[in-house]
PLY file of the C-alpha trace (Angstrom):
ply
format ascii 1.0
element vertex 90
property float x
property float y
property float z
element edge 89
property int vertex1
property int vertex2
end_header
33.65 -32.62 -46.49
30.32 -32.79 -45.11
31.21 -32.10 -41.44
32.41 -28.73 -43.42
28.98 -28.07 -44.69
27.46 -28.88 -41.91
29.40 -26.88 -39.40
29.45 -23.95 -42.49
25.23 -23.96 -42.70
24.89 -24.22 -38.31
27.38 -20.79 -38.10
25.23 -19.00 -40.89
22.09 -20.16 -39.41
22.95 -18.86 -35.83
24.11 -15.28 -37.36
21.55 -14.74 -39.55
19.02 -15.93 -35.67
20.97 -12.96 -34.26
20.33 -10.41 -36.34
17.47 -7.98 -35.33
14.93 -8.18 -38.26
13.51 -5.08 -39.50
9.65 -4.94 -39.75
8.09 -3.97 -42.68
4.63 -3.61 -44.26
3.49 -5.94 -46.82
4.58 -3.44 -49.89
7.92 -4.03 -48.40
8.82 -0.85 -47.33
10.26 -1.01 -43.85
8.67 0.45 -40.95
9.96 3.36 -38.92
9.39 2.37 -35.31
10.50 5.39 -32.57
8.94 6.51 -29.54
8.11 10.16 -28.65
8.87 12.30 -25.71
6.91 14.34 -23.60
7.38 17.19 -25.76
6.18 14.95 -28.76
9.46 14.93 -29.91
10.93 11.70 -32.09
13.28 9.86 -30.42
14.74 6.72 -31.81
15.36 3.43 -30.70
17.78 2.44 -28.15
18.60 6.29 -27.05
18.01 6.95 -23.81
16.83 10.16 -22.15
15.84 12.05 -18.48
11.95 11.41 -18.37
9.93 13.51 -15.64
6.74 12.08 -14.91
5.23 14.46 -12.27
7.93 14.71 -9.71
10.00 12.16 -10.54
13.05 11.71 -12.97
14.83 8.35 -14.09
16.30 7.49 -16.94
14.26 5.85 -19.95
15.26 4.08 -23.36
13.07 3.71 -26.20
12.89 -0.16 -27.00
10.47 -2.25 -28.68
8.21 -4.24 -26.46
5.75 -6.83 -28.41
6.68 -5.16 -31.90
5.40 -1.50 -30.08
7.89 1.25 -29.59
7.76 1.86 -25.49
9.32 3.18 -22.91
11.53 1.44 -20.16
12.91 2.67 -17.23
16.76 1.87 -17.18
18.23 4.03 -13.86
16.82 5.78 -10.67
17.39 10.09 -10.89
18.91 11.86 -14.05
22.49 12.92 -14.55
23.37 16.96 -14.70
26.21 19.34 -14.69
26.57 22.78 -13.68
28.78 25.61 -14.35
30.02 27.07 -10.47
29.63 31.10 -11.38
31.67 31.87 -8.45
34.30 29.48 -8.54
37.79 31.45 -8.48
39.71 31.39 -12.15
39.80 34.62 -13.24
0 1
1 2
2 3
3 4
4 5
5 6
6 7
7 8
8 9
9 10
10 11
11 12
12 13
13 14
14 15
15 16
16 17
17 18
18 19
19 20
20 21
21 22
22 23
23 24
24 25
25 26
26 27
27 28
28 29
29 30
30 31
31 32
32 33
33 34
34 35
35 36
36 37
37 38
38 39
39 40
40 41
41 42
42 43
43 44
44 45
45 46
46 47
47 48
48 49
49 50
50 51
51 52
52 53
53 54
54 55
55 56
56 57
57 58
58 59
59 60
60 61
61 62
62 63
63 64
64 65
65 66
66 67
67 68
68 69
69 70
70 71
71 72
72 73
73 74
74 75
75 76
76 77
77 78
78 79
79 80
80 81
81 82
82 83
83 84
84 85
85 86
86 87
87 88
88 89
């Protein structure tokens, strides 16, 4: 019975470790982290988006880094589409 427990308290332990925690400020109200783009627009954590910088364009995510919201480069050049006007259909 108490290899049960024990084996019952390690697998709650080791959940409860990988849950993210959510910060919060002493009241207890929790804290809305989210980065902003270039535009100043909210973005939220863990989306990712086409960042230009100058003349170059990658892929970023907004993560946490050292409990700061920051950017992170995650892939080289930014995916697009475009509509062919010409392209025979019609």
């Amino acid at each position: 019975m108490k290899q049960i427990a024990l084996i019952s308290g390690l697998l709650f332990s080791l959940t409860a470790q990988s849950a993210p925690a959510q910060a919060t400020y002493p009241s207890g109200k929790a804290v809305d982290c989210y980065c902003t783009n270039t535009q100043g627009r909210r973005v939220e954590l863990g989306q990712t988006i086409c960042m230009q910088i100058g003349d170059r364009l990658f892929q970023a995510q907004c993560q946490m880094s050292l409990n700061v919201p920051m950017w992170r480069e995650v892939g080289q050049g930014c995916q697009s589409s475009s509509l062919d006007s010409d392209a025979d259909g019609a």
